[in-house]
C-alpha positions as YAML, in Angstrom:
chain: A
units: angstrom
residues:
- id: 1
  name: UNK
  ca: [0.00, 0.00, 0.00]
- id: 2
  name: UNK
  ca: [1.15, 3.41, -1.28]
- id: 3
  name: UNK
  ca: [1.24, 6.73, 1.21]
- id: 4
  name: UNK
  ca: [-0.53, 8.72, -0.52]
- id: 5
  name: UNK
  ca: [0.93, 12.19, -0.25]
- id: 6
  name: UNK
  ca: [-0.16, 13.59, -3.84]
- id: 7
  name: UNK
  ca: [-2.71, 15.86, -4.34]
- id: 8
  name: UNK
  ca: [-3.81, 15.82, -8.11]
- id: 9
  name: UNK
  ca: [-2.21, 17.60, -10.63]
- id: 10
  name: UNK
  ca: [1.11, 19.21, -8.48]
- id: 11
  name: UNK
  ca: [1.49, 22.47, -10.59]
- id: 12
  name: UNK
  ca: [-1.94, 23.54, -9.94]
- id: 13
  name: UNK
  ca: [-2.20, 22.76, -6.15]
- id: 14
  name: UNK
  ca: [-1.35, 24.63, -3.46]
- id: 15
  name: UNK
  ca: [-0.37, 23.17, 0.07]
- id: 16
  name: UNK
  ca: [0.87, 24.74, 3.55]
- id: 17
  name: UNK
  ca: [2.95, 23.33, 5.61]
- id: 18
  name: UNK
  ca: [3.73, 23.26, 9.39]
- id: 19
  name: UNK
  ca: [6.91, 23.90, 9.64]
- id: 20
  name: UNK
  ca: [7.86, 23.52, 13.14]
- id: 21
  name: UNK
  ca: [11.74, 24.60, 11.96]
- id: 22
  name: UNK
  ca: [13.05, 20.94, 12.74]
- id: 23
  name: UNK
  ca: [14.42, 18.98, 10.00]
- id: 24
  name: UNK
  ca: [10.74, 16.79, 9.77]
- id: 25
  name: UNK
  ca: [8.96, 19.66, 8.74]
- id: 26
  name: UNK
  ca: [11.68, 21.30, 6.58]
- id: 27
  name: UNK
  ca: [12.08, 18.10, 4.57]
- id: 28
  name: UNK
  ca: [8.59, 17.79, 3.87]
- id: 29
  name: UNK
  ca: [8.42, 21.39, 2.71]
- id: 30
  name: UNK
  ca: [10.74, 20.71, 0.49]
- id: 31
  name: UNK
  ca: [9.96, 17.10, -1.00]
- id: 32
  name: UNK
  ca: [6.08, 19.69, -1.50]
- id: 33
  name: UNK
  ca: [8.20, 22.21, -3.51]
- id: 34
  name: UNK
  ca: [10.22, 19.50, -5.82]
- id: 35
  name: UNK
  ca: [7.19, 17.74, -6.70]
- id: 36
  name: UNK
  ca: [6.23, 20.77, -8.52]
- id: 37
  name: UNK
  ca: [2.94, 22.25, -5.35]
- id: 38
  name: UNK
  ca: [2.80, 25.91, -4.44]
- id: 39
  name: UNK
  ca: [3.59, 25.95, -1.32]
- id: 40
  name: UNK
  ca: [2.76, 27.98, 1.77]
- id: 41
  name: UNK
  ca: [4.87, 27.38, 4.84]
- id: 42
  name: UNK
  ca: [3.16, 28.02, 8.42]
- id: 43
  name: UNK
  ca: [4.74, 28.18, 11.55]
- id: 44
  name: UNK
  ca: [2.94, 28.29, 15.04]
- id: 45
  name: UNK
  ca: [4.15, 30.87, 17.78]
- id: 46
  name: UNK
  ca: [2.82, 28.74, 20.55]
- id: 47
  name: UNK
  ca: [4.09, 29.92, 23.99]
- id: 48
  name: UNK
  ca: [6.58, 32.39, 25.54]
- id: 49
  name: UNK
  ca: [9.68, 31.28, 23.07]
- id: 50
  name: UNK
  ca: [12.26, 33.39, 25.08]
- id: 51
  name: UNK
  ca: [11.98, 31.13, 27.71]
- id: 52
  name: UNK
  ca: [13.13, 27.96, 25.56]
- id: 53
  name: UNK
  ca: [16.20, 29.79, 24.00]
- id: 54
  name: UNK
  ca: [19.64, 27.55, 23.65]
- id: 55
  name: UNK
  ca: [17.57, 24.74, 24.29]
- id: 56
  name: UNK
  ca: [17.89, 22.51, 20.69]
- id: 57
  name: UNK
  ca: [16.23, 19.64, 22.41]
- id: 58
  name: UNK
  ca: [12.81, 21.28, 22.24]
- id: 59
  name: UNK
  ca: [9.99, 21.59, 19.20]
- id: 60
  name: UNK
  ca: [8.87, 24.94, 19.48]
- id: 61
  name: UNK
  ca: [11.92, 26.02, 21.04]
- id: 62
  name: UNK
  ca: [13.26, 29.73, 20.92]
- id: 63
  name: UNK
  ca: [15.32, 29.39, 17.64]
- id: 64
  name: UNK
  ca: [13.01, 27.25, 15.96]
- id: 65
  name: UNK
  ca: [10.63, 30.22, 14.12]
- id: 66
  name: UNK
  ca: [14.31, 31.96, 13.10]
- id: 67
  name: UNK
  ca: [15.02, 28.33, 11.11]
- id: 68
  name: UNK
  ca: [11.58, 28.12, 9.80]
- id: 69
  name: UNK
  ca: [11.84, 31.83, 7.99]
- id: 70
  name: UNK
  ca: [15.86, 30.08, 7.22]
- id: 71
  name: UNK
  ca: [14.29, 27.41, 5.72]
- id: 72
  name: UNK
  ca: [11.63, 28.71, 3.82]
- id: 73
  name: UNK
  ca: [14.25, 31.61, 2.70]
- id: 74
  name: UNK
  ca: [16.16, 28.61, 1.15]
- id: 75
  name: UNK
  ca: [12.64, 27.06, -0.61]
- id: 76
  name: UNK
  ca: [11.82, 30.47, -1.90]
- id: 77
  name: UNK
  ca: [8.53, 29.68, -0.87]
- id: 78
  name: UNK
  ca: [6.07, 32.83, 1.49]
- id: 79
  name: UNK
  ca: [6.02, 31.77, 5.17]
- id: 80
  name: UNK
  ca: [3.81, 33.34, 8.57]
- id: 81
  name: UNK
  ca: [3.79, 32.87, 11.72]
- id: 82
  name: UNK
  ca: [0.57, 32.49, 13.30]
- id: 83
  name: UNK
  ca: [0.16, 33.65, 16.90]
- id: 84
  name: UNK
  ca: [-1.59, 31.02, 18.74]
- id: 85
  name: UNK
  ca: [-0.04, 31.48, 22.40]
- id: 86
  name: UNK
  ca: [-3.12, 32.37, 23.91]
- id: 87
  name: UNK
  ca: [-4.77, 29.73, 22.14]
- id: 88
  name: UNK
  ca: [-2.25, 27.08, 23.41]
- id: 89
  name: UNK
  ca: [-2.22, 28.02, 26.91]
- id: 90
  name: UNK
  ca: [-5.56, 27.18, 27.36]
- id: 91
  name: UNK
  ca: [-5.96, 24.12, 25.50]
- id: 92
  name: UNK
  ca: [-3.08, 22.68, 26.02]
- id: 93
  name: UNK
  ca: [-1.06, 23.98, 28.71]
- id: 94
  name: UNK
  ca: [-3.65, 24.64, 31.43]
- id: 95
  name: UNK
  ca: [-5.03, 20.83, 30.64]
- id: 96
  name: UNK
  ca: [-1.48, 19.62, 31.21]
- id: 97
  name: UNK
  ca: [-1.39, 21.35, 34.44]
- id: 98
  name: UNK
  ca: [-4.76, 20.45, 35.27]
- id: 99
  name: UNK
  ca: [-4.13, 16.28, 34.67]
- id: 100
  name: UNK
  ca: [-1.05, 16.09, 36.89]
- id: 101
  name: UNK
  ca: [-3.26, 17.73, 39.34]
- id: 102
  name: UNK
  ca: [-5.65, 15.44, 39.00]
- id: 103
  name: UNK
  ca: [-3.45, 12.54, 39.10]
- id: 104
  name: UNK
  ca: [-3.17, 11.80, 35.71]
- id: 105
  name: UNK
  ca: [-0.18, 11.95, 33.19]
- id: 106
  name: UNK
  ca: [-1.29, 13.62, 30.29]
- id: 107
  name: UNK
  ca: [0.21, 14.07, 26.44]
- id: 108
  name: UNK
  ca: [0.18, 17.54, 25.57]
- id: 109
  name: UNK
  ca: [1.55, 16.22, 21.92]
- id: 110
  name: UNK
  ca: [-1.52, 14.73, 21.27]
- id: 111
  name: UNK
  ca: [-3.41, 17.78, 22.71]
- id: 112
  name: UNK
  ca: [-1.39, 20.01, 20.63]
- id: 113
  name: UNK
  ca: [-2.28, 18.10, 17.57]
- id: 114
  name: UNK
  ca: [-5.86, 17.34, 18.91]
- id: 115
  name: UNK
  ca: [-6.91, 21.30, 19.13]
- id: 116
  name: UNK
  ca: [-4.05, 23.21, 17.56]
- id: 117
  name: UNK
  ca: [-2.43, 21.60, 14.36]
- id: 118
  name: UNK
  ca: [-5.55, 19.86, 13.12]
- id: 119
  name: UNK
  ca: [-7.98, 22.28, 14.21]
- id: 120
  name: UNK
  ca: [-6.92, 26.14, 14.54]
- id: 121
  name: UNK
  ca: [-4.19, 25.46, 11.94]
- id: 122
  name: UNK
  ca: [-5.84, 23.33, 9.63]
- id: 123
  name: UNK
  ca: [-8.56, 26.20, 9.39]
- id: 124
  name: UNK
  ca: [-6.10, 28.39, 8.54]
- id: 125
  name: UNK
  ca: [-4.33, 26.41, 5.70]
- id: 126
  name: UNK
  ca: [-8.10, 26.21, 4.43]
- id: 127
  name: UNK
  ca: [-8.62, 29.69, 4.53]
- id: 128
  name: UNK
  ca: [-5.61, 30.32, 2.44]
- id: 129
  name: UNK
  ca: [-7.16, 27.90, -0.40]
- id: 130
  name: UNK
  ca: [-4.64, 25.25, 0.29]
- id: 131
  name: UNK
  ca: [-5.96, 21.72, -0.64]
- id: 132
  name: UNK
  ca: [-3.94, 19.91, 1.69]
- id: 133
  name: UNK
  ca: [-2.29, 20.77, 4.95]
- id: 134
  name: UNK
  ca: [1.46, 18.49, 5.00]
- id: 135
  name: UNK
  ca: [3.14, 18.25, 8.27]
- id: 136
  name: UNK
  ca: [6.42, 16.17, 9.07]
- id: 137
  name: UNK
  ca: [4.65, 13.48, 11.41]
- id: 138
  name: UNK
  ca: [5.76, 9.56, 10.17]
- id: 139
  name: UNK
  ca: [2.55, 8.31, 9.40]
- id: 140
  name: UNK
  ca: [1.13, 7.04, 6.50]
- id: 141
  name: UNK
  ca: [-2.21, 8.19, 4.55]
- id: 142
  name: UNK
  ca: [-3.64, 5.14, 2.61]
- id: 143
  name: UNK
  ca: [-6.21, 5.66, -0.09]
- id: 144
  name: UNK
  ca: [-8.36, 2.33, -0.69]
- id: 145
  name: UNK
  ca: [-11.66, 1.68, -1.69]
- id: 146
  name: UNK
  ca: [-12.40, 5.00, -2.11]
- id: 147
  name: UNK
  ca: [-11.26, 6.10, 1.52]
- id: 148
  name: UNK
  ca: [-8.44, 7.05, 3.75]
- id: 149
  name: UNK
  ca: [-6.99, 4.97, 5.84]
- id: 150
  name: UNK
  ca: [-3.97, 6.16, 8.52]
- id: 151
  name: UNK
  ca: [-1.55, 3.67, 9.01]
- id: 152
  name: UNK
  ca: [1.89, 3.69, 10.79]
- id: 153
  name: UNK
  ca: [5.15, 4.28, 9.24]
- id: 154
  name: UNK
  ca: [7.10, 2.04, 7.14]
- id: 155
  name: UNK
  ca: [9.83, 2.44, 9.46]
- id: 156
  name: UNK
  ca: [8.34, 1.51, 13.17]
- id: 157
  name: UNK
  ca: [11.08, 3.03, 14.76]
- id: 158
  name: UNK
  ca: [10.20, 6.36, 13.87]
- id: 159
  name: UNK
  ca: [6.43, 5.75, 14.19]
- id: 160
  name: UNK
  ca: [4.28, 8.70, 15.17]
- id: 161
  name: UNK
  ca: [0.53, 7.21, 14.67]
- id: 162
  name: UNK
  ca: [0.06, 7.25, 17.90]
- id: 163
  name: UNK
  ca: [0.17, 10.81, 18.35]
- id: 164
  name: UNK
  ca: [-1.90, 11.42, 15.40]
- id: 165
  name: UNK
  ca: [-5.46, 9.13, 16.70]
- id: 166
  name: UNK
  ca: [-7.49, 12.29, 17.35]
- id: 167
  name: UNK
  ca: [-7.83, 12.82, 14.07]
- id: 168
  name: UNK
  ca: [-11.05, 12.63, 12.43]
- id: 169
  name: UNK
  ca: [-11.67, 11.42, 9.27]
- id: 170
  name: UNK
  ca: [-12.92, 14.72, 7.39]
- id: 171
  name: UNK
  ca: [-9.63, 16.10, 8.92]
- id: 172
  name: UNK
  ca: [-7.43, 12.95, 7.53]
- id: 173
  name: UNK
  ca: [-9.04, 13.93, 3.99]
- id: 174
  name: UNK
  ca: [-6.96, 16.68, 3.99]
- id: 175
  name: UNK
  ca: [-4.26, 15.76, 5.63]
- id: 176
  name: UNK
  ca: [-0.64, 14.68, 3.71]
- id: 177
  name: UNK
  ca: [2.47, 13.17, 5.58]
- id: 178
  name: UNK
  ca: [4.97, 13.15, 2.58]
- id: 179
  name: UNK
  ca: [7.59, 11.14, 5.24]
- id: 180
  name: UNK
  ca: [5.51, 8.18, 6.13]
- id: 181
  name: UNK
  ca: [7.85, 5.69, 4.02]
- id: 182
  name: UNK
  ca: [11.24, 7.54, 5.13]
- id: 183
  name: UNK
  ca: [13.56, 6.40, 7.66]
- id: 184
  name: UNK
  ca: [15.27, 9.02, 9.87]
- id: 185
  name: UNK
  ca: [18.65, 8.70, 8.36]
- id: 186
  name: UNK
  ca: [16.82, 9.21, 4.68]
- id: 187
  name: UNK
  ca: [15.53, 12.35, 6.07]
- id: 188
  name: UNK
  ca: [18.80, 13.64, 6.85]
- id: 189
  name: UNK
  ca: [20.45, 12.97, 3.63]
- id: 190
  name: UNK
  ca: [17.51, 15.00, 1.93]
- id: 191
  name: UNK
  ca: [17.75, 17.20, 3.99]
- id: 192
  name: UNK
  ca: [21.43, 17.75, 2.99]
- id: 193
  name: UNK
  ca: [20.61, 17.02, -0.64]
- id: 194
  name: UNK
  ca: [18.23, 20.16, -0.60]
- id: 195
  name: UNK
  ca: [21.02, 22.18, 1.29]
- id: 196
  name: UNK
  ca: [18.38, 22.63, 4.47]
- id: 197
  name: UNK
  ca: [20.04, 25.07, 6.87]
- id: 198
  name: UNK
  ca: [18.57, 22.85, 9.67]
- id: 199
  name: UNK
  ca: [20.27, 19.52, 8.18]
- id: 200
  name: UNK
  ca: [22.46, 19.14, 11.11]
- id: 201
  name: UNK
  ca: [19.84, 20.05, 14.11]
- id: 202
  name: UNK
  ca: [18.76, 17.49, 16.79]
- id: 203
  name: UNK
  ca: [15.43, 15.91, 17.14]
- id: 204
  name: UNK
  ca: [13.26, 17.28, 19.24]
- id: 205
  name: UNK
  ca: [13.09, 15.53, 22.63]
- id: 206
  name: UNK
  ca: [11.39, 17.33, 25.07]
- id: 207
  name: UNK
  ca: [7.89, 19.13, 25.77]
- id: 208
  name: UNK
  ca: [8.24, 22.54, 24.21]
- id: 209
  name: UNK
  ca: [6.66, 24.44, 27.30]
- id: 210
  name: UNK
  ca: [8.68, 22.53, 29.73]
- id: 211
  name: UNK
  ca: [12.62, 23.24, 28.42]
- id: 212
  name: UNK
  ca: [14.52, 21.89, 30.72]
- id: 213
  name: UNK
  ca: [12.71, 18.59, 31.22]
- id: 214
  name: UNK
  ca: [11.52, 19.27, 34.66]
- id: 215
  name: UNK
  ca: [7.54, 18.77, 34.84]
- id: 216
  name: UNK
  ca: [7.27, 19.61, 38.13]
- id: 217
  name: UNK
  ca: [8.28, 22.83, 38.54]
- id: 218
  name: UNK
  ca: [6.35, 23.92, 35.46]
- id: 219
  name: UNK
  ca: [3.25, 23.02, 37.01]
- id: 220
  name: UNK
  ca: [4.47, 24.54, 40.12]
- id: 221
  name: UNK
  ca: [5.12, 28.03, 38.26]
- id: 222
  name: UNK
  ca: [1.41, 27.56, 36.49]
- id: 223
  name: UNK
  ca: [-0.21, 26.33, 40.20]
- id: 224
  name: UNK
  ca: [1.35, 28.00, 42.92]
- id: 225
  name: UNK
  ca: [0.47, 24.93, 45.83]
- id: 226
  name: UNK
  ca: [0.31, 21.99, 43.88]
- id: 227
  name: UNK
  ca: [3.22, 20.42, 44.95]
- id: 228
  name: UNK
  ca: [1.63, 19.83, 49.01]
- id: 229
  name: UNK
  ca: [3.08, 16.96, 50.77]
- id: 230
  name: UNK
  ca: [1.36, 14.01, 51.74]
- id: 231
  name: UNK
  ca: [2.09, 10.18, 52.54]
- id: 232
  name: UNK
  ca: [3.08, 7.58, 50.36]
- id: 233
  name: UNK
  ca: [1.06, 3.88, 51.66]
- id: 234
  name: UNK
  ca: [0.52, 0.83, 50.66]
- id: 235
  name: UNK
  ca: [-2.73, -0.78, 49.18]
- id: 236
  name: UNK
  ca: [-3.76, -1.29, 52.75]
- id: 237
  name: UNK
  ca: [-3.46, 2.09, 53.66]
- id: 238
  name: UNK
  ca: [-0.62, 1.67, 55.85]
- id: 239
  name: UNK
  ca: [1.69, 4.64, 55.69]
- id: 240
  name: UNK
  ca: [5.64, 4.16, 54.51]
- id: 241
  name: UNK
  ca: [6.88, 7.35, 54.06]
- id: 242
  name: UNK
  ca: [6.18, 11.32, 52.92]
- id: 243
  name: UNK
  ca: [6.05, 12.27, 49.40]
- id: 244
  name: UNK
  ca: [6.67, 16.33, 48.39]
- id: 245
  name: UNK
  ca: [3.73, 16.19, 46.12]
- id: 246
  name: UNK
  ca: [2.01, 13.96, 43.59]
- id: 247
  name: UNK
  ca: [2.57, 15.86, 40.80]
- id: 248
  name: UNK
  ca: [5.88, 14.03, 40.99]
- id: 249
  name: UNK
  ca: [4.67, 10.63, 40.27]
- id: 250
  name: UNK
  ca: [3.09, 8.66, 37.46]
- id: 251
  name: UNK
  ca: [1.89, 5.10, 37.35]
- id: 252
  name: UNK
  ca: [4.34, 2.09, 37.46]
- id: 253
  name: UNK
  ca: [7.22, 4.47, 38.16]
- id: 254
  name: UNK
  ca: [9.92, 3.11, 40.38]
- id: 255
  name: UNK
  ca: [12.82, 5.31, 41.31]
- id: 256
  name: UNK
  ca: [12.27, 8.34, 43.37]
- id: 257
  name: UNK
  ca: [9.65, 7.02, 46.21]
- id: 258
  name: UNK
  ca: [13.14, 7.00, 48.28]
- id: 259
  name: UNK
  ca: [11.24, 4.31, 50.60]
- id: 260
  name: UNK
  ca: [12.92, 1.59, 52.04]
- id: 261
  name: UNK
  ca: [11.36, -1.94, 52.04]
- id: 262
  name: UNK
  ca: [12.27, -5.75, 51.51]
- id: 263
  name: UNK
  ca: [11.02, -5.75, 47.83]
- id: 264
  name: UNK
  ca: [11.17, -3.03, 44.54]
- id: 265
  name: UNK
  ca: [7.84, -0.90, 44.86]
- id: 266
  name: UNK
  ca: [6.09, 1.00, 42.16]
- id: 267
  name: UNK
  ca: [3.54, 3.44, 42.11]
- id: 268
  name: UNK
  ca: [-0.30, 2.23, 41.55]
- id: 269
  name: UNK
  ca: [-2.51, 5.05, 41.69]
- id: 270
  name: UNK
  ca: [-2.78, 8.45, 42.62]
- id: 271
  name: UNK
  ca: [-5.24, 9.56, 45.14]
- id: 272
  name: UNK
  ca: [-5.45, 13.79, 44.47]
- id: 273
  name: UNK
  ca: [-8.02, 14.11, 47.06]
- id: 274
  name: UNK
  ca: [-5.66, 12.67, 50.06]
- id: 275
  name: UNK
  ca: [-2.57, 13.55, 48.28]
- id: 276
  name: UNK
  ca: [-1.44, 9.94, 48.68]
- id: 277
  name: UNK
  ca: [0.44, 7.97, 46.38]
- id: 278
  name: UNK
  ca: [-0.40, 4.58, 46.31]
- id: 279
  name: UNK
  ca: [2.56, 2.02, 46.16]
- id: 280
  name: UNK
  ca: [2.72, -1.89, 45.79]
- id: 281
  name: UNK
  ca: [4.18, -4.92, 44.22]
- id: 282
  name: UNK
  ca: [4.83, -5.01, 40.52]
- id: 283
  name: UNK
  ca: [2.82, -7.47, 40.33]
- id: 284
  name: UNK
  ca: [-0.27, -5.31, 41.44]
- id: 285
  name: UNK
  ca: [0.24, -2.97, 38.25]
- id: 286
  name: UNK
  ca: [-1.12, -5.96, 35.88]
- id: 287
  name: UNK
  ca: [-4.45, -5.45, 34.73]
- id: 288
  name: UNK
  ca: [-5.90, -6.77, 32.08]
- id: 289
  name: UNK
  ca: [-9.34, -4.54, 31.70]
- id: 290
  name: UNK
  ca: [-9.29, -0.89, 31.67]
- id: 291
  name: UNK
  ca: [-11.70, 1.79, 30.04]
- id: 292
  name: UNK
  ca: [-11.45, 4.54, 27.99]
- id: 293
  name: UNK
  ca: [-13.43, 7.81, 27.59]
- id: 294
  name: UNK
  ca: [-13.56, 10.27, 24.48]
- id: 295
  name: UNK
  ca: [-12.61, 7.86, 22.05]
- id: 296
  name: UNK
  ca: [-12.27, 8.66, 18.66]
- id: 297
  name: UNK
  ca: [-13.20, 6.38, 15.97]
- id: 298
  name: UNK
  ca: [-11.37, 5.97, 12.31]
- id: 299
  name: UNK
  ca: [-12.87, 3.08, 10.94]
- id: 300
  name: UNK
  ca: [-16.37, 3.85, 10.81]
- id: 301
  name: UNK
  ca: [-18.18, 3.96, 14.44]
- id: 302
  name: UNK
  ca: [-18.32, 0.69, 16.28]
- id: 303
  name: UNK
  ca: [-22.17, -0.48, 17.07]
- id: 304
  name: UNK
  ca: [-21.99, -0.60, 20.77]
- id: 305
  name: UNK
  ca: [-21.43, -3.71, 22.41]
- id: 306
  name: UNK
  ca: [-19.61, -5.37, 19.26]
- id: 307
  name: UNK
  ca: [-16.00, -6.54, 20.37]
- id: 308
  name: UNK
  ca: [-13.61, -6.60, 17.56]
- id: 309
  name: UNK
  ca: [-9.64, -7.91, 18.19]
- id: 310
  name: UNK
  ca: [-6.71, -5.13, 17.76]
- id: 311
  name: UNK
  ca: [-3.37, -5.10, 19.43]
- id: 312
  name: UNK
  ca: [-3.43, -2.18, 21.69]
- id: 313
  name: UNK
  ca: [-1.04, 0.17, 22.39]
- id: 314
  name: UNK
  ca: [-0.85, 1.92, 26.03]
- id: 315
  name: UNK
  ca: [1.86, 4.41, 25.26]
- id: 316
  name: UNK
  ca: [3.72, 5.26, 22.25]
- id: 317
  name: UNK
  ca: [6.68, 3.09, 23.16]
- id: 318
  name: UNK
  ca: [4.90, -0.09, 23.43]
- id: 319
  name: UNK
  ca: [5.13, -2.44, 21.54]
- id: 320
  name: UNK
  ca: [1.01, -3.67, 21.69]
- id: 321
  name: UNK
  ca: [-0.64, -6.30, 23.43]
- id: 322
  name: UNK
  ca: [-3.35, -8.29, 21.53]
- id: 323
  name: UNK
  ca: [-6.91, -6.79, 23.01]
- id: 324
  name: UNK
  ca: [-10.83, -7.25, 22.70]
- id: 325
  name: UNK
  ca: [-11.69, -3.81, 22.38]
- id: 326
  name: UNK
  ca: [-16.27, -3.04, 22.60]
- id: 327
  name: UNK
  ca: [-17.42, 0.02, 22.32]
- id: 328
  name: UNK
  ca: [-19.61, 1.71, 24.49]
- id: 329
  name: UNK
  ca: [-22.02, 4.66, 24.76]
- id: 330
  name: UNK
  ca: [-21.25, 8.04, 25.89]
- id: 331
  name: UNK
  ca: [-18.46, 7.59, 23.23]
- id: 332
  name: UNK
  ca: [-16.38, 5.42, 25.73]
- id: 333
  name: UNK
  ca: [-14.96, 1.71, 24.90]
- id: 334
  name: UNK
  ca: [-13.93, -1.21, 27.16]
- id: 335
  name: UNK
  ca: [-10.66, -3.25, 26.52]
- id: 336
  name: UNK
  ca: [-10.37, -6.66, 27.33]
- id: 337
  name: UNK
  ca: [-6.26, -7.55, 27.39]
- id: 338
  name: UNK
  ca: [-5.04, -11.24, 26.40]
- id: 339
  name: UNK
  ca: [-2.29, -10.77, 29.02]
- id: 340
  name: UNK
  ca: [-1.04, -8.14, 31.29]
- id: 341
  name: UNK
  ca: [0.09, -4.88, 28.87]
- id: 342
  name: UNK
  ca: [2.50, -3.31, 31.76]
- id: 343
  name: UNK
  ca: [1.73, -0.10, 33.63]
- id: 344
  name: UNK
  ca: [-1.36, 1.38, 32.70]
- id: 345
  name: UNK
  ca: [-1.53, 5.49, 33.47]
- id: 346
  name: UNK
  ca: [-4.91, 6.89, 33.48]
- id: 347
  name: UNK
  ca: [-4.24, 10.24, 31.60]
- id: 348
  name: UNK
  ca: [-2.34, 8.52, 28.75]
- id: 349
  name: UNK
  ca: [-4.16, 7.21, 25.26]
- id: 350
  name: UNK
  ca: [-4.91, 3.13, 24.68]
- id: 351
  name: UNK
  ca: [-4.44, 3.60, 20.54]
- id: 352
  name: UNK
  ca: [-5.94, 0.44, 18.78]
- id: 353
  name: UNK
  ca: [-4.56, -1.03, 15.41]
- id: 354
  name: UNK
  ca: [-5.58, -3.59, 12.60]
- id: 355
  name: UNK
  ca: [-2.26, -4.72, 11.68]
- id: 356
  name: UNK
  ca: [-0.44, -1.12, 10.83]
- id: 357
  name: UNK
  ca: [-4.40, 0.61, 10.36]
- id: 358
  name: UNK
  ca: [-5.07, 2.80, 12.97]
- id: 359
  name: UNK
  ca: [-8.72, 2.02, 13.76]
- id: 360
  name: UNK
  ca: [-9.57, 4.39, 16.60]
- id: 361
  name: UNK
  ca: [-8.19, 5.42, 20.21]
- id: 362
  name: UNK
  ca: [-8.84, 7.19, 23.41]
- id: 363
  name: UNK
  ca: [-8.05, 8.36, 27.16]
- id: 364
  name: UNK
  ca: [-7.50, 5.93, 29.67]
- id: 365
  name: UNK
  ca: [-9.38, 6.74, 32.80]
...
């Protein structure tokens, strides 16, 4: 199966492109311009950049819009940057602030994408007659049967489907990812074929907002408080030790509890309302059921109560665990596991596939 990154006749099409001024983004620009589309590039100003300058590691980061301008300087091709910090604060940066609280571990990526890229942005690209919008995310758009189909990247290792299952299917339409069938190190070398200014530059690694890695304090800058105290017990409620604030933890995580005891403990839940963080066994982390609310659907809707099998990813780095997954009303969905998946963090997505077909996906609660 072909990714299908064309959009008719190439001379008489126009496309923007996100150009987040990494080397993703830059290369897809470009592969757009040598296959002959007028292109528009479009780069979001998303939060306070000052505050991520030096900082490579970042998307988003405070050089990034300067090599986007570089870039599209190079591809002789217009370029704007869109404002959209207010915009992102509240949809994305408030909810990430918000989960921890709650005791969740949310992806702002997905969020980003969710209400920003393919929402906000993708308006705008329509506004500005494009017939496509392109973006540097390894995925791939299948056309079959007269529909689109997203499907993961020929390359796994560089996979980004799972970041991508908020999408809706009017929105995949008129989506393109011109890198689905690319490996990293192909990327590069175009990148240097087409004399990219940003041929050299590292991936991005870390969340844009939060530059120096540390989650914590962000949230602590954004909720003055959050980080209060409180005990860290086991399932039975006995108390082990102090904690200096949930927002510290996640689910399954190990090191840092800084509790001594006669076997390896790992976090099971967060309880927001005691401020407790709930510690056991690994072997108490294995579930095999969980549920899911806001789920979004890419095969057409499931008729509720119908169980289909899909492997299952829990977070983008896993590998999938074979999965009943039934749909339910209210737009939520039950999975049924085969075995164990791992650590299960509400706050995180459960992303289901048919072979490399993303079918659907949503938010663990």
């Amino acid at each position: 199966m072909k990714n299908s990154s064309f959009i008719g006749q190439q001379g008489n099409k126009r496309v923007a492109v996100a150009m987040s001024g990494g080397v993703d983004s830059s290369v897809a620009a470009a592969l757009m311009v040598e296959r002959g589309y007028q292109v528009i590039g479009l780069t979001l100003q998303l939060y306070d950049y000052g505050t991520g300058a030096g900082n490579q590691r970042t998307c988003c980061a405070g050089r990034d819009i300067y090599d986007a301008r570089r870039v599209a300087a190079r591809l002789n091709i217009p370029h704007y940057v869109l404002d959209y910090e207010d915009r992102f604060k509240q949809a994305v940066i408030e909810d990430f602030a918000d989960s921890y609280i709650a005791g969740a571990t949310p992806i702002p990526c997905v969020r980003c994408n969710e209400r920003i890229k393919f929402q906000d942005l993708l308006g705008t690209a329509r506004s500005l007659d494009a017939d496509a919008l392109v973006t540097g995310h390894y995925a791939r758009r299948i056309a079959t049967h007269g529909t689109r189909e997203l499907h993961k990247a020929s390359n796994l290792s560089r996979d980004q489907s799972y970041f991508l299952f908020t999408i809706t299917p009017e929105q995949l339409d008129y989506l393109r990812f011109p890198l689905g069938d690319l490996g990293k190190g192909q990327t590069r070398d175009l990148a240097e074929n087409f004399d990219l200014p940003v041929a050299a530059k590292p991936d991005s690694q870390d969340i844009c907002f939060v530059p120096d890695g540390d989650y914590a304090r962000t949230i602590e800058k954004l909720r003055p408080g959050a980080a209060e105290p409180g005990h860290i017990v086991l399932e039975d409620e006995t108390i082990i030790g102090q904690h200096a604030g949930i927002i510290h933890f996640t689910v399954g995580q190990r090191r840092g509890l800084r509790v001594t005891w006669p076997e390896p403990l790992y976090v099971l839940r967060l309880n927001p309302d005691s401020r407790e963080v709930v510690v056991g066994p690994k072997s108490s982390l294995q579930v095999t059921r969980i549920t899911l609310n806001n789920v979004n659907w890419l095969k057409p809707a499931m008729t509720i109560s119908t169980e289909i099998k899909l492997m299952v990813k829990i977070r983008s780095a896993h590998c999938g665990t074979p999965a009943r997954v039934r749909a339910l009303a209210n737009n939520r969905a039950e999975i049924l596991f085969d075995r164990a998946p791992g650590a299960v963090s509400p706050g995180q997505a459960a992303v289901f596939y048919d072979s490399s077909r993303l079918i659907g996906g949503g938010w663990i609660e």
